[in-house]
C-alpha positions as CSV (number, residue, x, y, z in Angstrom):
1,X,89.1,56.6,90.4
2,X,91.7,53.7,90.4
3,X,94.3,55.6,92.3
4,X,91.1,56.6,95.3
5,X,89.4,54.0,96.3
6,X,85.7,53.2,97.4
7,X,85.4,54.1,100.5
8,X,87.0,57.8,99.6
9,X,85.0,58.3,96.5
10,X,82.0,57.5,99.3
11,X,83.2,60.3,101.1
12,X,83.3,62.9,98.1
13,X,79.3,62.0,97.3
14,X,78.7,62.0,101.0
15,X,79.9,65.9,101.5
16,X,78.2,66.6,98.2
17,X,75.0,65.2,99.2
18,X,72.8,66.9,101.6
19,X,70.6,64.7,103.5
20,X,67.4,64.3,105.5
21,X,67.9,61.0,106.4
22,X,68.0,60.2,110.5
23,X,70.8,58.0,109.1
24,X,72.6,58.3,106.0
25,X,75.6,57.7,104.0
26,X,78.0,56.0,105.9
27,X,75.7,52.9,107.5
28,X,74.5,49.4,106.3
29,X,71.1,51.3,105.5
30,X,70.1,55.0,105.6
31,X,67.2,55.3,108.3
32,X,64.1,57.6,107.5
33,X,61.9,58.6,110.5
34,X,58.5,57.7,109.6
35,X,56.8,58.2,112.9
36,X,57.0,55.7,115.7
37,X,59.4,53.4,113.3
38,X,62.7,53.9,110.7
39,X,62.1,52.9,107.4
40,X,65.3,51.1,106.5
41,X,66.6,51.5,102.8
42,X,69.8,50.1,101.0
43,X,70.5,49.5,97.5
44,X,73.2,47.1,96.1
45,X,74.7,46.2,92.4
46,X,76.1,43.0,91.0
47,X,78.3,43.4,87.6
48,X,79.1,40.0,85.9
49,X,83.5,40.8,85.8
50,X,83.7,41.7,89.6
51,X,80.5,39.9,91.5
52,X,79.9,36.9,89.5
53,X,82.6,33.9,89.3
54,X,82.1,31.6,86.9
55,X,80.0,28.4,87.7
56,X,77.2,30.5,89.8
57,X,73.8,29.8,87.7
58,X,71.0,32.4,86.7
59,X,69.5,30.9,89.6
60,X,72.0,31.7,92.4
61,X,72.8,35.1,90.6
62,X,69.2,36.0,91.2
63,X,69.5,34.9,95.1
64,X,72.4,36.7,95.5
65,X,71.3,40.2,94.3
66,X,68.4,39.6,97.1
67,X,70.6,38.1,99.7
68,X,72.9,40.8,100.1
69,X,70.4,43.9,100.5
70,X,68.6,41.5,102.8
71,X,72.1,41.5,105.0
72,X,72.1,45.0,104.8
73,X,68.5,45.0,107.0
74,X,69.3,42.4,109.1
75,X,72.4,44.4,110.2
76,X,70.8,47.1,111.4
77,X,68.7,45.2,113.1
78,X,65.7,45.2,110.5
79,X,62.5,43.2,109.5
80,X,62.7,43.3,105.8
81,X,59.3,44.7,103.9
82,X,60.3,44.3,100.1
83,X,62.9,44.9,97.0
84,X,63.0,45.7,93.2
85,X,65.4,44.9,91.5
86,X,66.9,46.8,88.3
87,X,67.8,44.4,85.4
88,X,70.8,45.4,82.9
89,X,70.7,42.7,80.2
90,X,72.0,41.8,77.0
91,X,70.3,40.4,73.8
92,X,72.0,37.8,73.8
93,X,71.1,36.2,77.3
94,X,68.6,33.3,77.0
95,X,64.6,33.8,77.7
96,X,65.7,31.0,80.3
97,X,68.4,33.1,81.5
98,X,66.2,35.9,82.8
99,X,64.0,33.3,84.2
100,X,65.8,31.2,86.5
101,X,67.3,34.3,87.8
102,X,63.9,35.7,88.6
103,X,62.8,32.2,90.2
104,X,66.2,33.0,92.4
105,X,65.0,36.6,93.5
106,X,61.4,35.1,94.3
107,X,62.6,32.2,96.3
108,X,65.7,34.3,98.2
109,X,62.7,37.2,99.2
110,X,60.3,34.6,100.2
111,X,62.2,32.3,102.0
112,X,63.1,35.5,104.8
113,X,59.7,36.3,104.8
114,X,59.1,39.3,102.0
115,X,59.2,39.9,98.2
116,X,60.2,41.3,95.3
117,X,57.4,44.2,94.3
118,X,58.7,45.7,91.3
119,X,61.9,47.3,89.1
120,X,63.3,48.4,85.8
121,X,64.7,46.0,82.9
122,X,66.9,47.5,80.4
123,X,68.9,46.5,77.4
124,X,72.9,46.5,78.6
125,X,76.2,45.2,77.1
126,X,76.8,43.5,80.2
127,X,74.6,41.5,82.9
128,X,74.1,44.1,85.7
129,X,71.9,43.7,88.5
130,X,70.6,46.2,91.1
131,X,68.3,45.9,94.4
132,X,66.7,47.6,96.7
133,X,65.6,46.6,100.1
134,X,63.0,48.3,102.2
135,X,62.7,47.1,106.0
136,X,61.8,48.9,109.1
137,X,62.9,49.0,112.9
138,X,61.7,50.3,116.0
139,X,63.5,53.5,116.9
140,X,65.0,52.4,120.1
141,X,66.0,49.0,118.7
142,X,68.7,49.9,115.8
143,X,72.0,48.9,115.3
144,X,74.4,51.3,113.7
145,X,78.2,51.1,113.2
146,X,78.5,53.2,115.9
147,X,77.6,53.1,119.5
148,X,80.9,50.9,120.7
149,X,82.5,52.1,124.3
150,X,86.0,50.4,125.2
151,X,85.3,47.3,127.3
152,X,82.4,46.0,124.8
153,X,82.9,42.4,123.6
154,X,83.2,42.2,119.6
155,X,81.4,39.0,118.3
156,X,80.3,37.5,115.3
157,X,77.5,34.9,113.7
158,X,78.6,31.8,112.3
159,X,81.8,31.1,111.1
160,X,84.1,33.0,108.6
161,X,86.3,32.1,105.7
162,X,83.5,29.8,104.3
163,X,82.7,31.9,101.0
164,X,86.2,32.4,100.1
165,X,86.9,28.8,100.4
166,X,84.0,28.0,98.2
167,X,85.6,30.1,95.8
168,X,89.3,28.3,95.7
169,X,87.2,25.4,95.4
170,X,85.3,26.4,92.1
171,X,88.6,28.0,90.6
172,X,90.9,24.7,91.5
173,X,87.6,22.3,91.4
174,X,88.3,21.0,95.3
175,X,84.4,19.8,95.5
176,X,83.7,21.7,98.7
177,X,80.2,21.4,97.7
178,X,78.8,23.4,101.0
179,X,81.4,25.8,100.6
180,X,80.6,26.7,97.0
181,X,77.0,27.0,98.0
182,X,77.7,29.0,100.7
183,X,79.4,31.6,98.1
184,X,76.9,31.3,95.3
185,X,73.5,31.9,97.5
186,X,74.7,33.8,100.8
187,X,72.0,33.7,103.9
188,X,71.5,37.0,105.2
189,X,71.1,37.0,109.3
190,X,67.9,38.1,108.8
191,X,66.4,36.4,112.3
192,X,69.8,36.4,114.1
193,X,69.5,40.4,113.4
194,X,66.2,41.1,114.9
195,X,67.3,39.4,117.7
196,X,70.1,41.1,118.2
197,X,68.2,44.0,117.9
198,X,65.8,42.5,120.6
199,X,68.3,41.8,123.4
200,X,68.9,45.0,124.5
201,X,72.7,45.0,125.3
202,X,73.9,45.1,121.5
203,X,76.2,48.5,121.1
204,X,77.0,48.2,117.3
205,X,76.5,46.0,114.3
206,X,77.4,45.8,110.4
207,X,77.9,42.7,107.9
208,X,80.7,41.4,106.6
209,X,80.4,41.6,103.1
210,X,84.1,42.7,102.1
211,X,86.0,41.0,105.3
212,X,86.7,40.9,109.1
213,X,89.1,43.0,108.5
214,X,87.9,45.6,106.8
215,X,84.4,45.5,108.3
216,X,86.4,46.2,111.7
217,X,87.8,49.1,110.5
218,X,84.5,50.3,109.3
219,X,83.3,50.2,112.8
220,X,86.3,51.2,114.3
221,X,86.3,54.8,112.0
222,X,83.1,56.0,112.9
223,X,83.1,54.5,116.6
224,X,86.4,56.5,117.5
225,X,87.3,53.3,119.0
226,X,89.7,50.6,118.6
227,X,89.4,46.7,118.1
228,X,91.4,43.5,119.4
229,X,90.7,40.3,118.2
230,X,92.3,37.8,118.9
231,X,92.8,35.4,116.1
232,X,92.5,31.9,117.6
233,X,88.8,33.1,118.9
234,X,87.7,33.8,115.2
235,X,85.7,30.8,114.2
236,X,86.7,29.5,111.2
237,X,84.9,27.5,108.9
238,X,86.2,24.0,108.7
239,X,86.4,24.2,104.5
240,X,88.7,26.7,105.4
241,X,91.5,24.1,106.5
242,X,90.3,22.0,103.4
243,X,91.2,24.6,100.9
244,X,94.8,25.6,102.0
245,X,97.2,24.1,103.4
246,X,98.9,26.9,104.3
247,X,98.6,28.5,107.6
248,X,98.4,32.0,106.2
249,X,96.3,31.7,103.5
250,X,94.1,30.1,106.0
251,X,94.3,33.6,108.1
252,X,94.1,35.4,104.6
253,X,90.8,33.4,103.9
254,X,89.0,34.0,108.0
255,X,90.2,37.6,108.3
256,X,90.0,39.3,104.9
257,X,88.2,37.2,102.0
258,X,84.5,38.5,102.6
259,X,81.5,37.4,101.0
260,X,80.3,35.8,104.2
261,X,77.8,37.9,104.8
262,X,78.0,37.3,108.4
263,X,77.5,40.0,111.4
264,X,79.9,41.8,112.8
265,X,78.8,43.9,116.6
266,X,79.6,44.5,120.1
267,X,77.6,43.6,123.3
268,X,78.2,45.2,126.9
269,X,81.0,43.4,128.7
270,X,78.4,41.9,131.0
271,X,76.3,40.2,128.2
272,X,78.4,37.5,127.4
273,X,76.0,34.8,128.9
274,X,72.8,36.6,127.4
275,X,74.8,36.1,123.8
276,X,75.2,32.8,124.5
277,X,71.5,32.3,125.3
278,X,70.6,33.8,122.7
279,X,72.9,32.3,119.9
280,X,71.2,29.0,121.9
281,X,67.5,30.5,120.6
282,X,68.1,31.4,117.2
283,X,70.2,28.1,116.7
284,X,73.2,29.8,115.5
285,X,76.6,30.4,116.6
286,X,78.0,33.7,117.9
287,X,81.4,34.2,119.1
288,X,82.9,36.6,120.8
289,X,86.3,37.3,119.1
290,X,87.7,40.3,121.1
291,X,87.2,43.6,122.6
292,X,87.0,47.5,122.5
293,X,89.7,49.8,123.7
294,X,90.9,53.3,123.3
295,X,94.5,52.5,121.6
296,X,95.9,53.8,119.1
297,X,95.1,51.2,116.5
298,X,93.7,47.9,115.4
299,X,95.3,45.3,116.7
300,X,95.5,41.3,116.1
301,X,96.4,38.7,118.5
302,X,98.2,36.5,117.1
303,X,99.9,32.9,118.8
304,X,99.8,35.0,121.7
305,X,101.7,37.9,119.9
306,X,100.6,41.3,119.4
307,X,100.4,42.7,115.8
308,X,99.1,45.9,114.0
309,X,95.5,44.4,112.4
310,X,95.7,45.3,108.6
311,X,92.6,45.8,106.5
312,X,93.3,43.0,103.9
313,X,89.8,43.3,103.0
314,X,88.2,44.1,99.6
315,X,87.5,47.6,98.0
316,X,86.3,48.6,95.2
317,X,88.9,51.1,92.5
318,X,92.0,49.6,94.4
319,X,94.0,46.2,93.8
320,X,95.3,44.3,96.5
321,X,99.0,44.0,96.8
């Protein structure tokens, strides 16, 4: 497994599994038709060595394991109707421990408007977490990785880079207080999703949860399309500047770091003033960053240079060089 990767040991389970699904394997969520409506469904884990940096509390671990399946709903365009949650835990861990995470899962569920409706707990030698988020969307109103025709605008929410600079802060102690929050409890697009969803002229969507970078080759594999983005369009979050220095680490942070949780999609090339009403109505900022085409391969923009885009971005089974 070290020398595959995730995203080919994905592929070996996803030609061994036979599916039903309307969507499966392969998307944020797999889509089950249940009438005039998809039932949305996407499970996520959290292990303590690779998900859980020191200095996050019981309380923000429980958020987080809630938060990211949320992100996974909101991506493809979803109302969220409830999680469990699977519960790996030692002896050792406190009463205290298990219960400030569990106040975490309630408040993260409640605060986008569902809950947490049941699970498993088990004895583990480690602290591993599981979820499970059910949502639904109309059937004309889903977003999927796909759907991207060269011309489309590529945009995102919010700003990016924010996450990763929260974590240089908690490793070197920098005090980017926002910054480390925005790491230790991400907010899943839950609203900014729907409306997507909503507007009509949205052609793709998926979160970033392992990078820009990565996330656009995600999109660009099963659109058959390729992506430009031009770099000085990506907003940046301004801890970004605050934890390096460096102009390239900077990049390394916006384009490949992940953990933003943020959305990644494309909009018809005439909806570029509907986006911008729209990021206007849900109060949050969405930037369009580039554009489809039918090259040969990613490409970054770069001080007005051209450069091959190179997925930087964080995989599960491999290291990064």
């Amino acid at each position: 497994m070290g020398g595959l990767g995730e995203r080919e040991a994905i592929k070996i389970i996803e030609h061994l599994i036979k599916s039903d699904a309307v969507v499966g394997i392969g998307d944020d969520c797999a889509a089950i038709d249940i009438g005039n409506r998809y039932l949305l469904v996407t499970t996520d884990m959290m292990v303590t060595k690779q998900h859980i940096p020191k200095g996050m509390s019981p309380y923000d671990i429980g958020w987080s394991i809630i938060a990211v399946n949320l992100s996974d709903i909101a991506a493809m365009g979803g109302r969220p109707l409830g999680l469990v949650t699977a519960i790996g835990i030692t002896r050792g861990h406190p009463v205290e421990f298990l219960e400030q995470m569990v106040d975490g899962m309630n408040d993260c569920a409640r605060r986008f408007g569902t809950s947490v409706v049941g699970g498993d707990t088990k004895e583990h030698d480690d602290l591993v977490l599981c979820g499970t988020a059910l949502g639904e969307v109309e059937k004309d109103k889903i977003l999927l990785r796909k759907g991207a025709k060269p011309g489309d605008l590529i945009a995102v929410t919010g700003a990016l880079g924010r996450a990763g600079a929260g974590f240089h802060s908690m490793k070197r102690q920098l005090g980017l207080a926002d910054a480390e929050a925005a790491l230790k409890r991400p907010w899943p697009r839950i609203k900014e999703g729907v409306a997507l969803a909503d507007s009509g002229f949205v052609t793709s969507c998926m979160d970033i949860s392992d990078g820009l970078s990565a996330s656009i080759f995600e999109m660009s594999k099963v659109s058959g399309m390729t992506y430009e983005i031009d770099y000085a369009r990506v907003p940046k979050a301004p801890e970004v500047a605050q934890a390096f220095v460096d102009l390239e680490k900077q990049k390394d942070l916006a384009l490949n770091f992940g953990d933003d949780f943020e959305l990644l999609f494309t909009i018809r090339r005439d909806a570029e003033e509907g986006l911008a009403k729209l990021s206007k109505d849900c109060g949050c900022p969405m930037t369009v960053i580039g554009k489809v085409t039918s090259g040969e391969e990613n490409i970054l923009i770069d001080n007005g240079q051209r450069e091959k885009l190179v997925n930087l971005g964080y995989e599960h089974f491999r290291t990064r060089q």
